[in-house]
FIVO-337549 format. One line per 3 residues: number of its first residue (from 1); their letters; for each residue x, y negated, z negated of C-alpha. Coordinates in steps of 0.5 Angstrom, whole numbers, plus 2048, in hexadecimal, padded with zeros to 3 digits. Layout:
N
NUM	A	X,Y,Z  ...
//
This chain:
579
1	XXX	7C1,7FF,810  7BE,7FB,813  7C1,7F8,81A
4	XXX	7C1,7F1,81C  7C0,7EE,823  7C0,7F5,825
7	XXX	7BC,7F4,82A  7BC,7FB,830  7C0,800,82B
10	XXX	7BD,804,828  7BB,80B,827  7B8,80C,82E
13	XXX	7BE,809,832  7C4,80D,82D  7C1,813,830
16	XXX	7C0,812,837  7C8,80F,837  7C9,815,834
19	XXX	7C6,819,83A  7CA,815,83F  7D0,815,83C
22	XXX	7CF,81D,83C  7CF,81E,844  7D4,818,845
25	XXX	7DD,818,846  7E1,815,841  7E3,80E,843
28	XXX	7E9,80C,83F  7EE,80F,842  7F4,80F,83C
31	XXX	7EE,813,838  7ED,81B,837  7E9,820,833
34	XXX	7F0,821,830  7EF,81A,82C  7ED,81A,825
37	XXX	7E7,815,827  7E5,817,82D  7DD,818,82B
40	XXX	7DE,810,828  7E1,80E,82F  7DD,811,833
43	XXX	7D6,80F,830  7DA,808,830  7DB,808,838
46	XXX	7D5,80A,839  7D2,803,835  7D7,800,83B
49	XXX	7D9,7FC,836  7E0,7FA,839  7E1,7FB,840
52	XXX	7E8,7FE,841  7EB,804,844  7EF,805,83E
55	XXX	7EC,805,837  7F3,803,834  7F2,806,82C
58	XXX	7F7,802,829  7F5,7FB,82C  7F2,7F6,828
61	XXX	7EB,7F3,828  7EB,7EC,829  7E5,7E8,826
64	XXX	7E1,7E7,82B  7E1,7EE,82D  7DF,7F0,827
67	XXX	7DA,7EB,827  7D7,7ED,82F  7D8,7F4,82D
70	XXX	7D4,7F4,826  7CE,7F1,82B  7CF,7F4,831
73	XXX	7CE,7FB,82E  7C7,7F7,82C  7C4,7F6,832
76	XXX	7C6,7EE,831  7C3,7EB,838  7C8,7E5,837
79	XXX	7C3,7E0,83C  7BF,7E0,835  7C3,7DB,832
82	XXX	7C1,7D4,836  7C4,7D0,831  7CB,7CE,82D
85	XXX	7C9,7C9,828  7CF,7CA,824  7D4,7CD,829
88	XXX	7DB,7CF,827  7E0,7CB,82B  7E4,7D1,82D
91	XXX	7DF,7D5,82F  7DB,7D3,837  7D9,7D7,83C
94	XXX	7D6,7DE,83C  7D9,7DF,835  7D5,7D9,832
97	XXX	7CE,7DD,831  7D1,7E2,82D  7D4,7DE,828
100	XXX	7CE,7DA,828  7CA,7E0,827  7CE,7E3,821
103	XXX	7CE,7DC,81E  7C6,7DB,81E  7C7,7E2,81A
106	XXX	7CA,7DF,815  7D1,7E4,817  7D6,7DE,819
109	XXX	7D6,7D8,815  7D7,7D1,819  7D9,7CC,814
112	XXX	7DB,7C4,816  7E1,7C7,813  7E1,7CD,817
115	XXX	7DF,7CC,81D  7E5,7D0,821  7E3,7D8,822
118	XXX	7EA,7DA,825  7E7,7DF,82A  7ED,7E2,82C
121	XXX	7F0,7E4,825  7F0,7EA,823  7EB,7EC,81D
124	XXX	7ED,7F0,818  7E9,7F6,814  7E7,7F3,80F
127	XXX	7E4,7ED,813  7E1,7F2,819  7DE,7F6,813
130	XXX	7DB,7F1,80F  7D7,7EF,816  7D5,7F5,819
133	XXX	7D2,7F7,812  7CE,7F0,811  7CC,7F1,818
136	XXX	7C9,7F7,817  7C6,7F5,811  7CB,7FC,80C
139	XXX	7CA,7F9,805  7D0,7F8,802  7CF,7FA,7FA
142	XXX	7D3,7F6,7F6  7D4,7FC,7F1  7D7,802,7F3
145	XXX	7DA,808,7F1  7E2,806,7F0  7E4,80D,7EF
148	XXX	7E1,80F,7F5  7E4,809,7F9  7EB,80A,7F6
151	XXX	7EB,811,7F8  7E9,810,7FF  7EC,809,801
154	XXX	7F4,809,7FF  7F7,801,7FF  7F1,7FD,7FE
157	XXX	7F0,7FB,7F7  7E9,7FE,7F5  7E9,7F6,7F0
160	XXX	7EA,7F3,7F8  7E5,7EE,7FA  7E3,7F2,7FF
163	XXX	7E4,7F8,7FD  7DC,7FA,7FC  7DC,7F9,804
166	XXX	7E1,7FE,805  7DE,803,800  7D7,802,804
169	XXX	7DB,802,80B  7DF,80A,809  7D9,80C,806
172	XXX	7D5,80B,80C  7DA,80D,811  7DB,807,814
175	XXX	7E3,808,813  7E8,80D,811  7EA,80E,80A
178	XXX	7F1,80F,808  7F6,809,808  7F2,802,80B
181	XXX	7F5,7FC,80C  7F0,7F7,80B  7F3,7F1,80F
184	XXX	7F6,7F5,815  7F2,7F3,81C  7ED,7F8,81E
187	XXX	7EF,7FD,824  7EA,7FF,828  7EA,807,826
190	XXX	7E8,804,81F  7E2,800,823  7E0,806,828
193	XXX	7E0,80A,81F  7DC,805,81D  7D7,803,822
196	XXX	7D6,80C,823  7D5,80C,81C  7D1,806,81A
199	XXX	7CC,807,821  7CB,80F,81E  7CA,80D,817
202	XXX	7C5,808,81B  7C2,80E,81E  7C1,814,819
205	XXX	7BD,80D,815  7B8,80B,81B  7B8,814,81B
208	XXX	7B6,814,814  7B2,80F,814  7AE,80E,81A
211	XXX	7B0,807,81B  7B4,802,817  7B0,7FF,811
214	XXX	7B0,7F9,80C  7B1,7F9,804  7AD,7F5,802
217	XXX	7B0,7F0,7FC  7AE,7ED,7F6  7B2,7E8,7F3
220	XXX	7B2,7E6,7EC  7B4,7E1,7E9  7BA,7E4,7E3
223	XXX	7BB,7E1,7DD  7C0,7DC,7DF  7BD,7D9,7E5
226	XXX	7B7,7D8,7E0  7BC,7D4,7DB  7BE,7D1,7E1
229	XXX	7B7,7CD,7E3  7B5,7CC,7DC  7BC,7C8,7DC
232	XXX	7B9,7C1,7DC  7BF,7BF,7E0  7BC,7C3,7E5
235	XXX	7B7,7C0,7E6  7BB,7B9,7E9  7BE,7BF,7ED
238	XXX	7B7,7C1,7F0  7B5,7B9,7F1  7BC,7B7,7F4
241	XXX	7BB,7BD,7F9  7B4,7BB,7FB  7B7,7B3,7FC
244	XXX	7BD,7B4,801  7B9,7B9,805  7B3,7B4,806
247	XXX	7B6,7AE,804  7BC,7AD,806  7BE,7AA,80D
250	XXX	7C1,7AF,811  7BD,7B5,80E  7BD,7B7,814
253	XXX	7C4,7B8,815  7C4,7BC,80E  7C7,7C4,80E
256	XXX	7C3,7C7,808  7C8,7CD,807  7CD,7C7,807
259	XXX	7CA,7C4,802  7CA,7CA,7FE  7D1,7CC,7FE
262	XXX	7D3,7C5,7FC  7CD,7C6,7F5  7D1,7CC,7F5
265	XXX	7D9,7C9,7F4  7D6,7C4,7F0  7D3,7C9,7EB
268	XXX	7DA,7CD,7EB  7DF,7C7,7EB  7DB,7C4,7E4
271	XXX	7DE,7CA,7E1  7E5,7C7,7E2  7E8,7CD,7E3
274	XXX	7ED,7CD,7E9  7ED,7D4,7EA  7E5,7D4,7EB
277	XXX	7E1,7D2,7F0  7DC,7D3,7F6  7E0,7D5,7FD
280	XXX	7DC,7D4,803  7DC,7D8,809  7E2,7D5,80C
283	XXX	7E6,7D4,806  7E4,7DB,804  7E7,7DD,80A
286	XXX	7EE,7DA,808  7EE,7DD,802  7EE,7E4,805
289	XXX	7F3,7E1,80A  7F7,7DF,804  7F8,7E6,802
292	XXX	7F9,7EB,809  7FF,7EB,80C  7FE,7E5,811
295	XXX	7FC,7DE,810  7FB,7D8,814  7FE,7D1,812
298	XXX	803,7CE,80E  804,7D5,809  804,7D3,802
301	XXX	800,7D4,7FD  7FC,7CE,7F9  7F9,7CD,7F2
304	XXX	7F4,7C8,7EF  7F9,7C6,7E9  7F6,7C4,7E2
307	XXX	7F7,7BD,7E4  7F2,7BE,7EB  7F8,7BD,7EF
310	XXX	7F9,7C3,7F5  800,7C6,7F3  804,7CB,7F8
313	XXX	804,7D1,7F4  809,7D5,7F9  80C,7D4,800
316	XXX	80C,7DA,803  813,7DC,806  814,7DA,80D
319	XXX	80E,7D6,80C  80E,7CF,810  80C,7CD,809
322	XXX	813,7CF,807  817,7CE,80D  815,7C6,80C
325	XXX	817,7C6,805  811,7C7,800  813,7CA,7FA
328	XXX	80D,7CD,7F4  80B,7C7,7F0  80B,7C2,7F5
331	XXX	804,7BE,7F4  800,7BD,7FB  7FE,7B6,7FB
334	XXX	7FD,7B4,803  7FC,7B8,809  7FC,7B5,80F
337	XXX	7FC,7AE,80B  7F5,7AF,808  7F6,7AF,800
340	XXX	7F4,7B6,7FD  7F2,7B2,7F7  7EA,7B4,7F6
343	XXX	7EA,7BA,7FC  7EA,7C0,7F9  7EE,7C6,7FA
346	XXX	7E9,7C9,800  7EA,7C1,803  7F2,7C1,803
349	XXX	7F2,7C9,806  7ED,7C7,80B  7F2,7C1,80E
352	XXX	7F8,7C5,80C  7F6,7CB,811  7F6,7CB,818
355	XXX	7F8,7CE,81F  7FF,7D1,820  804,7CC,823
358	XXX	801,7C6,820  803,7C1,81B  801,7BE,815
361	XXX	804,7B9,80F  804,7BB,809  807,7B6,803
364	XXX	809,7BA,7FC  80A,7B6,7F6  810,7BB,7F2
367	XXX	812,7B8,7EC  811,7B1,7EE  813,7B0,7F5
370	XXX	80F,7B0,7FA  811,7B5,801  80E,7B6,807
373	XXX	80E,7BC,80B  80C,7BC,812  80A,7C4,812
376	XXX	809,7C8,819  804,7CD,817  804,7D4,81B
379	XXX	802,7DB,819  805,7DF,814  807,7E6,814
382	XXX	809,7E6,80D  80A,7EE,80A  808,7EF,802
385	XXX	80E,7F2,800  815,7F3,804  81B,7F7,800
388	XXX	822,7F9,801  827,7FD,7FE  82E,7FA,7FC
391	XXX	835,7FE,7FD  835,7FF,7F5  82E,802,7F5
394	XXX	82A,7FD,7F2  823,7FB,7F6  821,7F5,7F7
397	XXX	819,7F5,7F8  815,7EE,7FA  80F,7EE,7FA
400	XXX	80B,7E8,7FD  805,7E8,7FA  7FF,7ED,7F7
403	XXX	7FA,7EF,7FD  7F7,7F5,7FF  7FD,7F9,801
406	XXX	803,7F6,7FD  801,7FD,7F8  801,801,7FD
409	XXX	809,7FD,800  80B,7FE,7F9  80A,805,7F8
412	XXX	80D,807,7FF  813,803,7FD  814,807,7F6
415	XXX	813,80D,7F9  819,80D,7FE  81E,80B,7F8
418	XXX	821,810,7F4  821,80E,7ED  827,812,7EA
421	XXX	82C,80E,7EF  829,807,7EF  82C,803,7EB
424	XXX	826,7FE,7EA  822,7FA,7EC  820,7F3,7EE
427	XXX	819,7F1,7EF  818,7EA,7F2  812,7E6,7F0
430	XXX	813,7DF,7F2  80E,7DC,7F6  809,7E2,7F5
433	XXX	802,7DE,7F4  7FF,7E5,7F1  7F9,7E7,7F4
436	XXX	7F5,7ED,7F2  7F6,7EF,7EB  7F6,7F8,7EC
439	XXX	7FC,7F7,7F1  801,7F4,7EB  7FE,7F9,7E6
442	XXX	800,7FF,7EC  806,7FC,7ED  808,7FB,7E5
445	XXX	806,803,7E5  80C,805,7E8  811,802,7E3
448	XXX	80C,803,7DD  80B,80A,7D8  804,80D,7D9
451	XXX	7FF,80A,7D4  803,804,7D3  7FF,7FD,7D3
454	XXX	800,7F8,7DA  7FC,7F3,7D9  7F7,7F2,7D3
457	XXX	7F0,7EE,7D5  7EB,7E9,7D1  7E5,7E9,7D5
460	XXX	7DF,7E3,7D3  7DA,7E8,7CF  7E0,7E9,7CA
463	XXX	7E1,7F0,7CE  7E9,7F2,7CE  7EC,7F6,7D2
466	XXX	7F3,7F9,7D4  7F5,7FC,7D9  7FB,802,7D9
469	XXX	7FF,805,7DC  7FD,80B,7DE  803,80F,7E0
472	XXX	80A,810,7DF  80D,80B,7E4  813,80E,7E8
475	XXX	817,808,7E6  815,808,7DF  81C,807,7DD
478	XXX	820,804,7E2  823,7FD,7E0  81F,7F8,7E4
481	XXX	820,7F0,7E5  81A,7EC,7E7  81C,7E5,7EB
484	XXX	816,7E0,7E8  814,7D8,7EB  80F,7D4,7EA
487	XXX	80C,7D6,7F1  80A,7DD,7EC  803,7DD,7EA
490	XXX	7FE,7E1,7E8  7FF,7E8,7E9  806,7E7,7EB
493	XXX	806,7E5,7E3  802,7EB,7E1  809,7F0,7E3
496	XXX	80D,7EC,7E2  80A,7EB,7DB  80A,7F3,7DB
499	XXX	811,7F5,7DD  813,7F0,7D7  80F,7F2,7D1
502	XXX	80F,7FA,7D4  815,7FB,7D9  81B,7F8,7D5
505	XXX	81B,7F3,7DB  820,7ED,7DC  81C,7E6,7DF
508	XXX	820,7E2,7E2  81E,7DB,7E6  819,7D6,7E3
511	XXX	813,7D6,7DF  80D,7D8,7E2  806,7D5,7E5
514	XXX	803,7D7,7E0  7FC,7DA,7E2  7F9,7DF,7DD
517	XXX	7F2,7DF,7DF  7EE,7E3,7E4  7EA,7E2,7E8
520	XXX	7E4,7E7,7EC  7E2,7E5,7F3  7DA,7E6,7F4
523	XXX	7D8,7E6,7FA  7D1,7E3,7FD  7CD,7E2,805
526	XXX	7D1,7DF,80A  7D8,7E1,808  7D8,7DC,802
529	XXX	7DB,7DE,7FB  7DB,7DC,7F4  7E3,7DD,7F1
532	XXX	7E1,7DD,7E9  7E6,7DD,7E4  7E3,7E3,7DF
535	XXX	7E9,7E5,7DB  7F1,7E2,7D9  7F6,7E8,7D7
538	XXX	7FB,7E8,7D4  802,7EC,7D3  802,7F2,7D0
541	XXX	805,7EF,7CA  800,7EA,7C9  803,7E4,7CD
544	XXX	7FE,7DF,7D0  801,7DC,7D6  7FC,7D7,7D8
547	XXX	7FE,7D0,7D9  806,7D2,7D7  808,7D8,7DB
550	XXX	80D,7DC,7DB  814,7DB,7D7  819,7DF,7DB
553	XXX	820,7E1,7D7  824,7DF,7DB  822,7D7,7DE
556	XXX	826,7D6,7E5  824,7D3,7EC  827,7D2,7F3
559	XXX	828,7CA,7F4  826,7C8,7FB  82D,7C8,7FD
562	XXX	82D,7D0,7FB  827,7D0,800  82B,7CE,805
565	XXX	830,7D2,806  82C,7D8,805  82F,7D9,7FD
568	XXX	82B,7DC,7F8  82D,7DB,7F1  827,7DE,7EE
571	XXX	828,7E5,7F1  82F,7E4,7F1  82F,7E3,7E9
574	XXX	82A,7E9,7E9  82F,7EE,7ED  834,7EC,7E8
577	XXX	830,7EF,7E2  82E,7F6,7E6  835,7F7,7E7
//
């Protein structure tokens, strides 16, 4: 591993912390030798990296701590960094170095769009794992031992986008295995556990070695890249390139890596599949947010539609969108008066998005009438799954949508029930935008036969593949009601479509969104990543569902009106075929 900016700490300096650390008292005083950590908090305030007297465990870790902490355990003299070409406009002070220093190293990602670093919030894991592997240089293989991971990491999804980095983390010892909550914000007694640990991996490296040393990589072009540059268009691409770098008027003021990513949308969008694209770092960020349990913004779900128009997907419950009046469906056409016509849907969610308490107009066509809504945006604490139990025994679970921990939520939930005394279940869908496609085959797994098909997969080669259950689920045979809108999409229609053709399920609502392809998240430098549609599924009898969703069997929805005063017809209608 090779560490970057690492500047003073090295072998050397460990050990001499290490004989310091020996003859002197412990300082924090809410910390004992009793304490399961104590060796990573006390070589953690030996680094003198947070000056309290008391160590505080359970306290969360701010950004701009995390940040000081990563470079000061490096030696980091801050009166090294004399400029800020491009510094954030919260950031000043004695804290305007560091981040500066982290962004030369390619960890922060500063974008015209981006331009806010937020250093009091607090950083999640996930995040904080992400910078300190890049920024001590841990490779993070793509490929991974999905066995090995499932046996060792509970509640996140060997499939997620960011599961290779947790793999790596745990493998390490960067981080506890067990059940990990991904999006939760890191404490303090997980950051003194990763820099303990990463800072011994560190030593027992440069012990082995003598000193750090460098691979030296030779790069070769495969045959795809050669197909490329043999593309005679390619050619135009190289000249165009060349011309605006020496040509064009304002060459000076030209941001190659935003060159770059613009070539590479523009390569995605050609494909014309709504649900493929090149994400950004800053809009890369935004779909992780979209599915941990805290968001900032308006708190709907969007989607370019077929016809190129931004379509709300899915307010979420209690969202700022929702209390304004947004429904699912409604074509986004204007924010904050400019037209979305033309912008994509990276331009729309960048003007969407903004500081908690501010406002934002956004006009919506719904059918042919045109509304504005003047959103509030704030943070959102929004669980993936709530459940209750009602005085005749019937449960009633909703689940908000398909992120790390919503198997995990589900399973806890079936696990409290007593299957001989309930008298059903209703699961409610609606306004579920999906999300990751082995949460919904778990969940289905609880009311499905082992070895019968949840989801059957067709992939680009030719290659099929279905995935089946792989045990008997607790609530095989209980009778199950599943409440459907057009805000249910993609793996929110994978259960429904299984609890349908598997589980004898009743639907009721509306027809469905109507997503039946899958997409794969690929991760690149700088945070960015391509999001590419790889396979369609279908039901396990057969159904493709893209374009025309789901029917349900009972169509019924709430009125305005009913919304008003708290009525849920829906579900009201679903209790009733239960009873």
């Amino acid at each position: 591993m090779k560490i970057l900016a690492r500047t003073i700490h090295n072998a050397t300096l460990t050990s001499l912390i290490l004989i310091l650390m020996a003859g002197s008292a412990f300082a924090y005083t809410d910390i004992d030798s009793s304490d399961k950590d104590f060796d990573e908090i006390d070589y953690f305030e030996s680094l003198d990296l947070i000056d309290d007297s008391e160590f505080e465990a359970d306290r969360n870790v701010t950004k701009a701590e995390f940040v000081r902490a990563l470079l000061d355990k490096s030696g980091f003299e801050p009166s090294s960094v004399d400029e800020y070409p491009v510094n954030f406009v919260d950031v000043d002070g004695d804290l305007a170095p560091y981040v500066e220093q982290m962004r030369k190293l390619g960890i922060i990602i500063y974008t015209p769009y981006s331009n806010e670093f937020n250093p009091d919030s607090n950083i999640s894991l996930r995040k904080a794992l992400d910078m300190y592997m890049k920024f001590d240089g841990v490779p993070v293989p793509k490929v991974f031992d999905k066995a090995d991971f499932n046996s060792r990491i509970r509640n996140i999804g060997s499939d997620a986008f960011f599961a290779p980095t947790f793999a790596r983390a745990v493998r390490l010892g960067l981080i506890r295995g067990g059940n990990v909550d991904a999006f939760a914000p890191l404490t303090r007694r997980q950051l003194a556990y990763m820099i303990y640990h990463g800072d011994g991996l560190q030593q027992k490296f440069e012990e082995a070695s003598g000193k750090p040393t460098q691979k030296k990589v030779t790069v070769k072009l495969s045959n795809v890249s050669e197909a490329l540059t043999s593309e005679p268009a390619f050619r135009i691409f190289e000249d165009v390139w060349d011309k605006l770098l020496k040509e064009y008027y304002g060459k000076d003021d030209i941001d190659k890596e935003d060159l770059l990513y613009g070539a590479i949308e523009g390569l995605v969008e050609r494909l014309d599949d709504p649900y493929s694209s090149f994400l950004e770092p800053k809009v890369n960020d935004q779909l992780s947010d979209s599915l941990s349990n805290e968001i900032e913004g308006i708190g709907a779900s969007l989607a370019t539609n077929d016809n190129g128009e931004i379509q709300v997907i899915a307010p979420l419950a209690g969202s700022p969108a929702e209390k304004a009046g947004m429904l699912p469906g409604d074509i986004i056409v204007k924010v904050n008066g400019v037209s979305t016509v033309n912008l994509t849907i990276t331009d729309v969610i960048s003007r969407i998005k903004g500081k908690s308490g501010t406002k934002v107009d956004i006009t919506v066509k719904r059918n042919s009438t045109l509304k504005t809504f003047t959103v509030t945006r704030a943070k959102i604490v929004v669980p993936n799954v709530s459940s209750e139990i009602t005085s005749d025994n019937i449960a009633v679970l909703k689940i908000r949508n398909f992120g790390a921990g919503t198997a995990k939520e589900v399973s806890d939930f079936i696990d409290s029930l007593n299957p001989s005394s309930l008298k059903g279940i209703v699961i409610d869908l609606r306004s579920n935008p999906g999300g990751y496609l082995n949460a919904a085959v778990a969940v289905a797994e609880h009311f499905t036969s082992k070895g019968e098909p949840i989801v059957n997969l067709e992939y680009a080669n030719g290659r099929k593949k279905t995935d089946n259950s792989k045990f008997d689920g607790e609530l095989k045979d209980a009778r199950i009601a599943v409440l459907v809108d057009k805000g249910s999409a993609s793996a929110a229609e994978i259960l429904a479509g299984t609890l349908n053709d598997r589980a004898g399920a009743m639907l009721f609502g509306q027809t469905t969104f109507g997503k039946g392809s899958v997409q794969e998240i690929t991760g690149y430098r700088g945070n960015s990543s391509l999001k590419l549609t790889i396979a369609h599924w279908l039901t396990p009898n057969g159904v493709d569902v893209n374009g025309k969703g789901i029917e349900p069997d009972v169509k019924i929805s709430a009125t305005d009106a009913d919304r008003s005063i708290g009525n849920d017809p829906v579900l009201n209608r679903a209790l009733l075929y239960l009873r």
